[in-house]
N, C-alpha and C positions, 0 to 999 in steps of 0.2 A: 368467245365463250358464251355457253346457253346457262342462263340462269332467272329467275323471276325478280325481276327487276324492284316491284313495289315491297316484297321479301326484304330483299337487299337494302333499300334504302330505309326501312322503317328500322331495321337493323342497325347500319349505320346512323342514324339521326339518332336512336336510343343510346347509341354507345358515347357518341361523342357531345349529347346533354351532360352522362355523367361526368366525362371526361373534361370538360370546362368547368364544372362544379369539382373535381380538384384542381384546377389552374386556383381558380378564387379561394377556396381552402387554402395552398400554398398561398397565395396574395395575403391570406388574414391571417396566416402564421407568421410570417417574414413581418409583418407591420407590428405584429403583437411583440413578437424577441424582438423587434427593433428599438419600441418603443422601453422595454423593460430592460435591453444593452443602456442604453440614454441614460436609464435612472444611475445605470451601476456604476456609469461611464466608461462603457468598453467598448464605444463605438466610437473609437480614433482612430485615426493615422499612424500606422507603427514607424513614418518618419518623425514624430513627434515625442516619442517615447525617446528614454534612455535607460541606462540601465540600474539608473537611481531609480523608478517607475517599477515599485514590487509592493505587493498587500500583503500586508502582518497580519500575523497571526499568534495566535497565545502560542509564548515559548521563544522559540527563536527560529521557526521554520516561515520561510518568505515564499511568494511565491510568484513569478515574474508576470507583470499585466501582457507583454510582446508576445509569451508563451497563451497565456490563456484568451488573448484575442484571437491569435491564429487558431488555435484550434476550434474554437467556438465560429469563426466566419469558414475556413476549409472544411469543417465538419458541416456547417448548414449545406454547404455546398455539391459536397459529396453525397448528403441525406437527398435532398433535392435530384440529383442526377440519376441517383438510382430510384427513387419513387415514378420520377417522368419514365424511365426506361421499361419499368415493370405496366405502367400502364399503359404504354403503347406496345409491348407486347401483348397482354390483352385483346388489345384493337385488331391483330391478325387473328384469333382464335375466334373475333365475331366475323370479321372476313371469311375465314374460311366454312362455319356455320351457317351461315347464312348465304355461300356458295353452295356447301352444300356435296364438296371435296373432300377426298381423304390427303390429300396432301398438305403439311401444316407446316409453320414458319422454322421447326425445327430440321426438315431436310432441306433446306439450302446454307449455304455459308454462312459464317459470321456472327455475331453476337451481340445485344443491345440493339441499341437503333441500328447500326450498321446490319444486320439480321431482319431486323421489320422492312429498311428500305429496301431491303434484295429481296425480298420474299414478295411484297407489292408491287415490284417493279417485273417481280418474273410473271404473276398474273396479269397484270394490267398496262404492263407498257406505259407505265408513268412517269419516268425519267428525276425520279426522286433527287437519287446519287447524286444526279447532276444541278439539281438548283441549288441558290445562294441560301436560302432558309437550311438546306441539310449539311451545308456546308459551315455555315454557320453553329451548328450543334454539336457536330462533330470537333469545330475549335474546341468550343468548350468541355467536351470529353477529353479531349487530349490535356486540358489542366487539371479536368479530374483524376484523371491518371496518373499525373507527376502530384496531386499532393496526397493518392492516394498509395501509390505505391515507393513515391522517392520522396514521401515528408515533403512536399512542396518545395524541395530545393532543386535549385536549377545549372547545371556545371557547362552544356554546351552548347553551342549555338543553335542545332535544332531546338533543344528542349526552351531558350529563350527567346525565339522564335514564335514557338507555341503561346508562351503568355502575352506573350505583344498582340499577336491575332485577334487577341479578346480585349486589346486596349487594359489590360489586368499590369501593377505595377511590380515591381521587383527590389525587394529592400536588403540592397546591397551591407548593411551593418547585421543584419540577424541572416544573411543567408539564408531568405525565405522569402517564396510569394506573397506578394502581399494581398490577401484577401480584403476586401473593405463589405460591409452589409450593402452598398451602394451595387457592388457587381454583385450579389446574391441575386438583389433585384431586377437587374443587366438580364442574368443568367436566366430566369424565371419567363422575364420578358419573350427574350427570343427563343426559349422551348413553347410558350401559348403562341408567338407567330409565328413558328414550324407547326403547331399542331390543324390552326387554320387552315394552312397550305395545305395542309395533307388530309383533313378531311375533303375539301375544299376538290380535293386531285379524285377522289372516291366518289363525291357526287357525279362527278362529270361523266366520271364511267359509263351510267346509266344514261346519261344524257346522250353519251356515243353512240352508247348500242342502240337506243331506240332511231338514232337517223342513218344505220343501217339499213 
């Protein structure tokens, strides 16, 4: 593929400054809820909970800590999943700008990251799909998944399967994932070292083509 190389790379180097300046955004949001979970003390272990474990309120209306921890760690998580996905689709739209192509990430297969890596992989021959960093990301969408779309519960052995991948626990008394702010951070972690990688796969490009 003919393209202007120094184009390209000033391109990409601009896009993926911004793009670590939200990894570090997310780092100092997840520290800041973490830090203000702590005060509230909602940053336990739902094996530690029982079901005497509910906050009062004026009247007689309770409302269960097991219920409001999960949602509060599978919603960061979810918030998270989709924020990284939208900015790395992004990152094809400067790809292809700065190729300089009419062909863009939405005529190839797929959706999310699964969509960005097939669409890089069909220009560049980078072999995304197949390294441990995308493999990696894609664990952790498959738990976004079930607690986005099945409440975080888990009935069969694929679907418990999925959460094990991610070393993520399973709290067999509330029939729920168990989200902890520790895998938020997990999760965070190894979407900035897939994003490495994959800038990382885009520099090299240029590197290629010039010892053509």
């Amino acid at each position: 593929m003919i393209f202007d190389s120094d184009e390209f790379v000033n391109d990409i180097d601009g896009y993926k400054r911004e793009f670590m300046k939200f990894i570090e955004q997310e780092k100092k949001n997840l520290g800041f809820l973490q830090s203000k979970l702590e005060q509230m003390g909602l940053v336990n272990s739902l094996s530690n909970l029982t079901t005497a474990d509910y906050f009062e309120f004026e009247g007689d209306e309770t409302v269960s800590k097991t219920d409001i921890i999960h949602s509060l760690h599978s919603g960061l998580m979810i918030t998270t999943c989709g924020r990284f996905e939208y900015h790395l689709i992004l990152l094809c739209t400067v790809v292809q700008r700065a190729l300089g192509i009419g062909i863009g990430h939405k005529e190839v297969h797929g959706s999310g990251i699964r969509n960005v890596a097939t669409y890089l992989d069909a220009l560049f021959k980078l072999k995304i799909r197949k390294s441990a960093e995308y493999k990696k990301v894609i664990d952790w969408l498959e738990v976004r998944n079930l607690l986005t779309h099945h409440y975080g519960t888990a009935e069969t052995n694929e679907q418990f399967e999925k959460i094990f991948n991610v070393d993520m626990s399973f709290d067999h008394d509330s029939n729920l994932i168990f989200v902890s702010m520790h895998d938020c951070h997990r999760l965070l972690k190894d979407f900035e070292t897939f994003s490495l990688f994959l800038f990382n796969r885009l520099e090299s490009v240029v590197d290629e083509s010039e010892e053509l």
